[in-house]
ZAMARGU-4260 file (C-alpha; in steps of 0.2 Angstrom, whole numbers, plus 5000, padded with zeros to 4 digits):
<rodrens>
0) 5017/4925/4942 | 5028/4929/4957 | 5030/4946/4951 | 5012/4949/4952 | 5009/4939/4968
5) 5023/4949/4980 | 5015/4970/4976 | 4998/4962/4978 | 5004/4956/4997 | 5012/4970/5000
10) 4998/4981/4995 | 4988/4968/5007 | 5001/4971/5021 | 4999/4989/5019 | 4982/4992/5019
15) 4982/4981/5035 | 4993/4994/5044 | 4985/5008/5038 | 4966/5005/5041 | 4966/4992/5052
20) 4946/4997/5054 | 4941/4999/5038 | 4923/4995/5035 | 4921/4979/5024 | 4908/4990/5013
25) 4923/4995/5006 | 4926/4987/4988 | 4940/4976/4986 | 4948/4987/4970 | 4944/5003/4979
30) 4954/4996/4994 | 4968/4990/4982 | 4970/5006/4975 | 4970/5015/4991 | 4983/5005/4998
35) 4992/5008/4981 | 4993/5023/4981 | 4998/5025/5001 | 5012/5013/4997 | 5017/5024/4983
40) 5019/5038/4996 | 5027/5030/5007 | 5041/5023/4994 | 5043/5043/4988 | 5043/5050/5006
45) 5057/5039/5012 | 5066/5039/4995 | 5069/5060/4997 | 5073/5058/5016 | 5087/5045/5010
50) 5093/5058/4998 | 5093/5073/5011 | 5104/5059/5023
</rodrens>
């Protein structure tokens, strides 16, 4: 249960800081999965910077 609880607010905190403005139009899985998938990014791109220090 925690497991699932602590990606979904991290997913929550960063769709927050990504589209602060986005329209509420927007379904709630769509904006999940967006925010997925940015998180995901973010995780890679600072993984190879770490492996380039």
């Amino acid at each position: 249960m925690a497991y699932f609880v602590l990606p979904s607010l991290h997913t929550v905190l960063i769709a927050r800081r990504y589209a602060p403005e986005a329209p509420k139009s927007i379904p709630l899985k769509e904006k999940f999965t967006s925010s997925i998938n940015i998180g995901f990014e973010e995780e890679r791109e600072s993984f190879s910077s770490s492996r380039v220090l």
